[in-house]
C-alpha positions in Angstrom: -8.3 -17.3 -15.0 -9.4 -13.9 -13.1 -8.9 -16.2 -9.8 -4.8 -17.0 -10.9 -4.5 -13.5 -11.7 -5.9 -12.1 -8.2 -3.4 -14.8 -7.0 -0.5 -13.7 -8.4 -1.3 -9.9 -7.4 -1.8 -11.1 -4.0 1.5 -13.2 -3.7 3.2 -9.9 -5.7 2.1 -7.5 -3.3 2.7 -9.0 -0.1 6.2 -10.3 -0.9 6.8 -6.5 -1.5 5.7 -6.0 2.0 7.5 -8.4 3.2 11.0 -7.3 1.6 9.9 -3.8 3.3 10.5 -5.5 6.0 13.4 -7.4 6.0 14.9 -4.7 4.9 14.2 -2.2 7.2 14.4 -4.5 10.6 17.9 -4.6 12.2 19.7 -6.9 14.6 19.0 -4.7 17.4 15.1 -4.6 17.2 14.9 -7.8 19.3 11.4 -7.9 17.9 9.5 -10.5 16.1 7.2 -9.9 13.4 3.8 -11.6 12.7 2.2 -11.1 9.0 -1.3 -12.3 8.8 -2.0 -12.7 4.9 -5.6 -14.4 3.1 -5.3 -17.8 3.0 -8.6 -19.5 4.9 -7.9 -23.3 3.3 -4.6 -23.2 1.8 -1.4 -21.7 3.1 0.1 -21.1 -0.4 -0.3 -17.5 -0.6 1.9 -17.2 3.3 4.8 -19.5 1.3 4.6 -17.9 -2.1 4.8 -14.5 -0.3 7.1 -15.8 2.1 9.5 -17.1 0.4 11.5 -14.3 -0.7 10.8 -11.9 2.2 13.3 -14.2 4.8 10.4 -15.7 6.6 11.9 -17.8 9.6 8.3 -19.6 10.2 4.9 -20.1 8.4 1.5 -20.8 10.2 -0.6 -22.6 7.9 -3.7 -24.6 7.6 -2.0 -27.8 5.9 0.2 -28.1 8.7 -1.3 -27.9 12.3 1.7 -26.1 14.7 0.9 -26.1 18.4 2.2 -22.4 19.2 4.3 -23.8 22.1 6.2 -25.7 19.3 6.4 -22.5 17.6 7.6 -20.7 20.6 10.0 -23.6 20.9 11.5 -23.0 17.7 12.0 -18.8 17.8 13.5 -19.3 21.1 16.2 -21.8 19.7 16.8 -19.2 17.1 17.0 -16.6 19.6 19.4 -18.9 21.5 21.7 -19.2 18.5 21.8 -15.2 18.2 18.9 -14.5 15.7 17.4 -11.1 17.8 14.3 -10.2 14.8 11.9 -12.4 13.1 9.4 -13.1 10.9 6.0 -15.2 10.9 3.8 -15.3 8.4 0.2 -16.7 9.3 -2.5 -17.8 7.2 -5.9 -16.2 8.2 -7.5 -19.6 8.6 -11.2 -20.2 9.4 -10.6 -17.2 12.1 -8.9 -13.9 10.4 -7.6 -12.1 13.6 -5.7 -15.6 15.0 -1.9 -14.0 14.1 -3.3 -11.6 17.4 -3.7 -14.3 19.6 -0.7 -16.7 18.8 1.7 -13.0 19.2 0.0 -13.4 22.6 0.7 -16.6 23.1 4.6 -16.3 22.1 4.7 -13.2 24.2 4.0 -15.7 27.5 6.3 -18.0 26.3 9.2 -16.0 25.5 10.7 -12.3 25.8 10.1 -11.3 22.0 8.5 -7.7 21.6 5.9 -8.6 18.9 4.3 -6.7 16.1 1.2 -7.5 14.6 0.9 -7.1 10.5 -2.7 -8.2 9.0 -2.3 -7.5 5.2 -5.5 -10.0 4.7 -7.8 -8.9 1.6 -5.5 -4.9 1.5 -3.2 -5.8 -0.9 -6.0 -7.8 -3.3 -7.1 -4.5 -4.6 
């Protein structure tokens, strides 16, 4: 039971973060966003979280996304006059990755990125 309730505080706290965010970015940032939350096995934490923050993509375990694929679909959104978003990446088996796929989309597209690890912070 003590590992739902750590769970729930986890998916409480970052959502919060997340709608910090949404509601502070505007159109005019032209900036994408990438959240790094726990999540080494499963991505549910990223989608609970997610969910209600406005998350345009999710980078999670369950689901392998070649970061050219994910380039590929911010830059469609940027093409249909989306000019902010935000990613939210599952640490993985290597806590850190959200750094390097940011890197990644930076080569691939003209996005001003900002890296967010909220990992194990918000578990308390």
């Amino acid at each position: 039971m003590d590992g739902l309730a750590s769970v729930g505080a986890q998916v409480d706290g970052e959502g919060g973060a997340f709608g910090l965010g949404q509601a502070s970015r505007k159109p005019a940032h032209d900036r994408l966003f990438f959240i790094e939350v726990m999540g080494r096995d499963t991505g549910f934490i990223a989608l609970e979280s997610g969910i209600g923050g406005g998350v345009e993509e999710y980078v999670i375990p369950e689901v392998p996304l070649a970061v050219e694929e994910l380039c590929s679909r911010l830059t469609a959104d940027y093409n249909a006059g989306k000019r902010s978003a935000i990613v939210v990446v599952a640490e993985g088996d290597r806590p850190g990755e959200s750094f390097r796929i940011a890197e990644t989309v930076k080569q691939c597209s003209d996005y001003d990125s900002r890296v967010v690890v909220l990992g194990h912070i918000q578990r308390g």
